[in-house]
Every structure is written in structure tokens, then in C-alpha cells.
N, C-alpha and C positions, 0 to 999 in steps of 0.2 A: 372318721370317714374312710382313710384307708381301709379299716378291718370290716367295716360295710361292706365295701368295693370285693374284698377278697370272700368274703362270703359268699356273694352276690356269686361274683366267677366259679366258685366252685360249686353252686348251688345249681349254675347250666350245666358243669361238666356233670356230676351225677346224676340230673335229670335227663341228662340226653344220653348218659352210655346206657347201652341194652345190658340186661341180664341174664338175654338168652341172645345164643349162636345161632342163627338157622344154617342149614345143610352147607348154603355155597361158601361160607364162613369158614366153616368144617373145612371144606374142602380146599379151599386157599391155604388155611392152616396145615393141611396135607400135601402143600405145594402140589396138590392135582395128580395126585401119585398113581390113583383109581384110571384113570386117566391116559395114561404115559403109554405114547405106543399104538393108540387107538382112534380109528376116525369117529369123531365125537356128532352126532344130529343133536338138536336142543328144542325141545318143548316148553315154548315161556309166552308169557304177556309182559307187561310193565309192572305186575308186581314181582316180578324176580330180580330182585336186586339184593344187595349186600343193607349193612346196617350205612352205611355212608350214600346209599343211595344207587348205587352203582350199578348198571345193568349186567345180569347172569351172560348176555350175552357180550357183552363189551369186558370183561374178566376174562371167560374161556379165550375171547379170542385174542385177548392181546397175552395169554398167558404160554409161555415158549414152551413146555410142553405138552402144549393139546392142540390135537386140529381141530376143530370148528370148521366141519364143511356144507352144515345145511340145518335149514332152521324151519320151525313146524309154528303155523299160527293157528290156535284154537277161534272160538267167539272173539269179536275183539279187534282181533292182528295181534301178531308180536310186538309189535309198538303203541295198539293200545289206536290205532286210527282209523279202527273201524267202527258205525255205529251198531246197535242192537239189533240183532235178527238180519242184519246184511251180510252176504256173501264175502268172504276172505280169499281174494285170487292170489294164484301163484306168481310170486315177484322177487325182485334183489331186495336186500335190505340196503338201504341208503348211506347204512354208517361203516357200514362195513362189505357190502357187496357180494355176501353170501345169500343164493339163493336160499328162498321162502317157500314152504309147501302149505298149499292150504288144509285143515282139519275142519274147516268150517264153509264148505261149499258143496263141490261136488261129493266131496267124499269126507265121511269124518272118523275114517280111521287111515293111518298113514297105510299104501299102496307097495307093493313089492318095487316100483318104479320110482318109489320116492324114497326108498329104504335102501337103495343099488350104491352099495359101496361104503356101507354104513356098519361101521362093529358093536357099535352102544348108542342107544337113545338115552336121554338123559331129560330128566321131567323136573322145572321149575316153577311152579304155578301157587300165589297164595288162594286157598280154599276157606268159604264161609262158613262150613259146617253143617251144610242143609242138602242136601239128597239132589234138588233138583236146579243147583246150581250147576252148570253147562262142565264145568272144568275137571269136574271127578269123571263123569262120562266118556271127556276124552283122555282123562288118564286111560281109564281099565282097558279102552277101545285100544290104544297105544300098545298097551302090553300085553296084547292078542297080537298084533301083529306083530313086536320085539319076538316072541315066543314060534310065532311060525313061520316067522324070516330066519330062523339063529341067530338074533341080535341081543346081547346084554341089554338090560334094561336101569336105569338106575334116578332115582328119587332124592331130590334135593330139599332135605322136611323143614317143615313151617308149622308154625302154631295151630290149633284150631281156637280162633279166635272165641268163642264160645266156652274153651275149654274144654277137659279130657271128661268130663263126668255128666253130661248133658246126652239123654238118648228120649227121644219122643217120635209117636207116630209106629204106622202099622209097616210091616214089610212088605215091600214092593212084591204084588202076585203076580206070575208070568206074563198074564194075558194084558197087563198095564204097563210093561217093560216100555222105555222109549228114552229119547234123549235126554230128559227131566226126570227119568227116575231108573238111570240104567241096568243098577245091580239088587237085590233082596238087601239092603240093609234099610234101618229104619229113619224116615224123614229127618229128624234131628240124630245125626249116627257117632258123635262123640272121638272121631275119630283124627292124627294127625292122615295129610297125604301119606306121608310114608307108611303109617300104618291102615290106610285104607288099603295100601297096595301090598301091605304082606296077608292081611285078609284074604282078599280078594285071590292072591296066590296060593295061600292056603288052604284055602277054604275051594277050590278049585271052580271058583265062581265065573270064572273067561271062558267064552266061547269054546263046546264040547269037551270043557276039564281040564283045559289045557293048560299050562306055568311055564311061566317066563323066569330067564335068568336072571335074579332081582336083586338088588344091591340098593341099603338105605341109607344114605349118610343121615348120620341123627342128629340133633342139634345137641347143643348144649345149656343148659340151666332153665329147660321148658318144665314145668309141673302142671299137671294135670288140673289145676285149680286155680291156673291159671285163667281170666279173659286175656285180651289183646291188649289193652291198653296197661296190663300189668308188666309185659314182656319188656316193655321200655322200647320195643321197635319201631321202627317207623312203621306208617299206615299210605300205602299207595293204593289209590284207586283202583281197584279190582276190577269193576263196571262203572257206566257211566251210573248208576243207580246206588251204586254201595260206595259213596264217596270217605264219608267215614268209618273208622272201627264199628262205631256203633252203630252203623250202620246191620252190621251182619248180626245186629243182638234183634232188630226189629227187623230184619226180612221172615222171619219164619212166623214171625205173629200176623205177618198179614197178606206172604206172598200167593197164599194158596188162592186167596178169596179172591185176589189182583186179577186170576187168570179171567174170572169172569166179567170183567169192565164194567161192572154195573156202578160199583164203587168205585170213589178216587181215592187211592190208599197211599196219598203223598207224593206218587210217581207223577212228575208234569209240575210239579210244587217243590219248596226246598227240604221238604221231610218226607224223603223217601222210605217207605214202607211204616212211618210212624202215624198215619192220619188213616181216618173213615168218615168221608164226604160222602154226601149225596143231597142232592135237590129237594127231598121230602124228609130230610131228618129233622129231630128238633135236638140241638146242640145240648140245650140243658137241661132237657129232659132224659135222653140219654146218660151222658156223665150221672146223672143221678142215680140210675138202674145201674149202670156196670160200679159204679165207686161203692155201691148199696149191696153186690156181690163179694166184696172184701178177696179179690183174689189175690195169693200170694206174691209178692216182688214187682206188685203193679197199679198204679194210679192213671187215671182219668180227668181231664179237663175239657170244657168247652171248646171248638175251636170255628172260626169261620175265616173262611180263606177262597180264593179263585185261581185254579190252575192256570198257569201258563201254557200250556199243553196235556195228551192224552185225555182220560176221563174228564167229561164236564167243563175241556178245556174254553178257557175265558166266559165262564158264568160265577155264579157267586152262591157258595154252598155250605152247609155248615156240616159237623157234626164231633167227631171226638179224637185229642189228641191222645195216645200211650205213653206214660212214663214208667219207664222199668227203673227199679229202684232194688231190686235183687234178681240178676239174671238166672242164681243157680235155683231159686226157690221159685221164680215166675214157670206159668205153664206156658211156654212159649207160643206153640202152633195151635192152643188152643184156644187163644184171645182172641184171633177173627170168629170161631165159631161162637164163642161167646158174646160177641158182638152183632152177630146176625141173631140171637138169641134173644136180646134184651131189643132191638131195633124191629122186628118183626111185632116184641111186645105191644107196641106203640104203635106200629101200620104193621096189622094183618095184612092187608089188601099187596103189601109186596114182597112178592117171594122171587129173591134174587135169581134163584132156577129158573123158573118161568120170565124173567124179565130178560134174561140174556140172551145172545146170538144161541143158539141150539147147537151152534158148532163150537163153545167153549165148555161145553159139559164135557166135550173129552178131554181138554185139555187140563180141566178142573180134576179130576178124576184119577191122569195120569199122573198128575204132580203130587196127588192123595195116594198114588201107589193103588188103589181098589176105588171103585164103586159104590160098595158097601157103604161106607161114612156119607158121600151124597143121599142116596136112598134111606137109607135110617133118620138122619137128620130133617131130610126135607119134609118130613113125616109129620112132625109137631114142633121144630126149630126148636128143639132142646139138646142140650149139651148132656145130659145125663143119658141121652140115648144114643149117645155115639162113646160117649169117654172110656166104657171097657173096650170095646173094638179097637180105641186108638189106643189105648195104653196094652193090650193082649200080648204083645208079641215082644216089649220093652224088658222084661226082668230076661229073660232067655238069651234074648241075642244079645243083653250085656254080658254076659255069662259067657257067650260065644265070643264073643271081641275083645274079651279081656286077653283070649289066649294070642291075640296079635297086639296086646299093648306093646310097646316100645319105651314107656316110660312108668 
């Protein structure tokens, strides 16, 4: 019974120590050396914490050699108390009393007026790995203006939950540039933060060419082949939508189609970005065409369920759950188009184009980075008529990101 018991305890302690150091790790291990001497500003939410949970801002500031004099809230809030698509006002933080600059209201890149007296910005944010998730946007925006303030810039790196080898999807074309798709890389972009931000520096991709004084604390024991749930870190709520890890493995399979609300794609239900509801589906009809597709690292079942909210909120709808069973072999952003494919099969009569708000085709489009894949597709709802277009642009610019790998 003893040797059970001892098992047992050792069996938490290896399951719960991480394998990998993210950045603020590093940089505690650096007794904050980077640091020393400098008025520190900090771009974070509630995933910036240490492996004990610790908030990146509640570290800096109790740490005796850094000042901590002003804190940046992207989407969200710093604390994580703001809902989606709401406004982030300028306030004190509660825990500590250091004023709060919003990145998500008025303005969402930090202002000369909110940079006044500031030597280094310093960027904590965990990232999903998807193009038009809010948080890479307000990195790059950030280090436009680090760069034309004279301020240091510096990145505190975290996993791409997804992993280092995962790149899908077209490159963002100018004329599609916007909050959801702010820089030319590709929808699934394979990238850590740190290393989207030597990219981006490199590759002189910030506003008229410009680069920032950039500085990456790197993690320690991150591999490329890695997902998240390998790193042994904890997993804090990013969005109220991406509650778990795995969450970030099924936003790309279905976030693109979400923009158009014709579907319920889990959002408003407990399977965020894992489900394709709709009112005229046939559940088992369905699953039968996409399982009868045999795609790579992905399974299909019935599912019928009633949201709580958003889409089709409180009716009762059916149609199909995703089970990804191999993330690095699934084609990830292509399983909603595939699903509009096989569901189309069944009711011609509904063409989710034509069914939606006329004002989400842009939104649709820009999160697609181009046009093109709407228009091709809406053609004959086949997935063979868009798949070179999405995959065109992927061997290249892995080719180009390799030279900002970091691991």
C-alpha cells in the first residue's frame, strides 16, 4: 500500500512539471537581468502566467528589480474581464494599481501618449496559431509603435500550441489586410510569438519597413512537434471560446465559416469551434458523406444538440461533430470547406453565401485573407476548386519562416 501511495505521488509530480520553460520562466531564471534599470510597460491577458500559474504581471511587479509602470489590455482586458468584441477602457489595475492602456477600443496600437516615459514594452500573450486570432495583430501593431517611439521591444515566447510544423491557407493580399488577418503570413502560420515577431522584423513587414529593437527570451525544452498538451503546461483560457488546449486544434477547422452565422459551429454550446449545426441538416446523412471522404487525422459523428446562445440560439438542430484523431496529418482549415461540400450535396437549395447577412461576406473573406476562395468555391461547392489556391502560397513561405525559426 505504501509503495502504491509513493507511486501515486510521484506519478502527480511528473505529470504536472512542464517540459518546457516559456519566456517569463527564462526570464525569472535571469533574475530579470534584461530588465534592470528600465521602465518596463507589459502587454498581457490571463494567459501570461508562469508554470505555477502566476500572473506575468504580479512577477514583474513584485520583482525588485523591474519597474512595472503601465500595463496594455488587448481583446479581453488584462484580467481577462472583458467580454468579446467589447470595448477595453483605460483604468488601474485592481491588484496592483498600475494604470491600464486600452489596445482594444479607441485605438489599437499603443499612442505616443501612452508610451511617455516608457524604455521597453514587453509582450506576454499565449497565441493559437491561426492568422486571425486578435492577439498576433496586436503584437505586430505594438512593435510599430515600440519602433517609432525609440522603445525596446521584447517577447516573452510560448508554445504554438498547434506546433512548429503546421502552415495552411493563402497569404493575406493587401487589399484584405485588417484586424483578423493583419500581416502576409499564412492562416495556419506555424509560428512561436517570438518568432512571429522576428519575422515580421525581419522580413520588414510593420508599417513603411520599419523594425523595432527586438529582444526574444526563448523558452526552454519547446520542439517543434510539439502540440500543447505535450509541453506539460498548464492551459489558461485565452478567450471565452478557446477554453481548452484543444480548443486551438478545432478553431481553424471551423472558425472561418463561424464568420457567416448561418451555422452553429459550437459557439453558444459546450464545443466550441468543434460542431456544424443547422436547422435543415440531416445529422446522419451527413457524417456519412464526410466519414465516406476518409480525410486524414479526422472523424465524424452524428450530433444533435440546442445552443444556449448565439447561432440557432434555444432551438434544437442537428448535424456533425469533428474528431481530430491526428492534428499534424488533419487538413485543418479545410474541414469547414469540406463540410459545406458534402452538406450542399444533400440541400442544394442552401447556399450559405446567399443565406447570410451580405455584411458578413467581408468579414468571411477577410479572415480568408482573399476573395478568391469565396468566389471559386461558391461556384459548385467543391473543395477541389479552391485546394490549389489554398495550399499555393504554403511550400514558399515555409521556406521563408524557416529563416525566423527560433527552434
Amino acid at each position: 500500500m505504501r509503495l502504491y501511495t509513493l507511486l501515486l505521488a510521484l506519478s502527480v509530480i511528473f505529470c504536472t512539471q512542464a517540459q518546457v520553460k516559456t519566456g517569463i520562466e527564462i526570464l525569472e531564471i535571469q533574475n530579470f537581468a534584461p530588465l534592470k534599470g528600465k521602465k518596463a510597460g507589459l502587454i498581457t491577458n490571463p494567459t501570461g502566467v508562469n508554470s505555477h500559474l502566476k500572473s506575468t504581471v504580479d512577477i514583474l511587479h513584485e520583482a525588485k528589480n523591474v519597474e512595472l509602470v503601465a500595463l496594455y489590455g488587448p481583446e479581453h482586458g488584462v484580467r481577462g474581464n472583458i467580454a468579446a468584441g467589447e470595448k477595453v477602457e483605460n483604468e488601474k489595475d485592481p491588484t496592483t494599481g498600475i494604470p491600464i492602456f486600452s489596445l482594444y477600443g479607441k485605438t489599437r496600437k499603443p499612442t505616443p501618449e501612452m508610451l511617455k516615459g516608457i524604455d521597453i514594452l514587453v509582450y506576454d500573450i499565449q497565441d493559437i496559431g491561426s492568422r486571425s486570432y486578435t492577439f498576433i495583430s496586436t503584437l505586430g501593431l505594438a512593435m510599430e509603435a515600440a519602433a517609432e517611439n525609440n522603445i525596446e521591444f521584447m517577447v516573452l515566447d510560448r508554445p504554438n500550441p498547434l506546433g512548429g510544423n503546421k502552415f495552411e491557407g493563402v497569404i493575406t493580399e493587401p487589399e484584405f489586410t485588417s484586424f483578423v488577418s493583419q500581416f502576409p503570413i499564412t492562416y495556419v502560420h506555424g509560428f512561436t510569438v517570438g518568432e512571429l515577431a522576428t519575422y515580421l522584423n525581419d522580413q520588414k513587414l510593420l508599417k513603411n519597413g520599419i523594425q523595432c529593437d527586438l529582444t526574444v527570451i526563448q523558452m526552454e525544452g519547446w520542439k517543434r512537434d510539439m502540440n500543447f498538451e505535450e509541453t506539460g503546461l498548464p492551459w489558461v483560457m485565452s478567450s471565452p471560446h478557446i477554453p481548452h488546449a484543444h480548443s486551438t486544434y478545432y478553431y481553424p477547422a471551423s472558425g472561418i465559416l463561424g464568420e457567416l452565422y448561418v451555422y452553429n459551429i459550437g459557439v453558444g454550446y459546450t464545443l466550441p469551434f468543434q460542431l456544424f449545426g443547422a436547422d435543415w441538416l440531416d445529422a446522419n446523412e451527413l457524417t456519412k458523406k464526410l466519414q465516406a471522404l476518409e480525410l486524414p487525422g479526422v472523424m465524424f459523428r452524428p450530433v444533435y444538440f440546442k445552443p444556449y446562445y448565439s447561432t440557432y440560439k434555444g432551438e434544437e438542430i442537428e448535424g456533425v461533430q469533428v474528431h481530430l484523431t491526428d492534428i499534424e496529418k488533419a487538413p485543418l482549415s479545410l474541414i469547414q470547406f469540406y463540410v459545406l461540400q458534402e452538406a450542399y450535396k444533400l440541400n442544394p437549395e442552401k447556399n450559405v453565401f446567399k443565406m447570410c447577412d451580405p455584411s458578413r461576406l467581408g468579414m468571411f473573406d477577410k479572415v480568408c485573407g482573399t476573395d478568391k476562395v469565396r468566389k471559386a468555391f461558391e461556384k459548385d461547392f467543391k473543395v477541389k476548386d479552391i485546394i490549389d489556391l489554398w495550399t499555393q502560397d504554403v511550400k514558399n513561405f515555409k521556406e521563408e519562416a524557416e529563416k525566423s525559426f527560433l527552434y
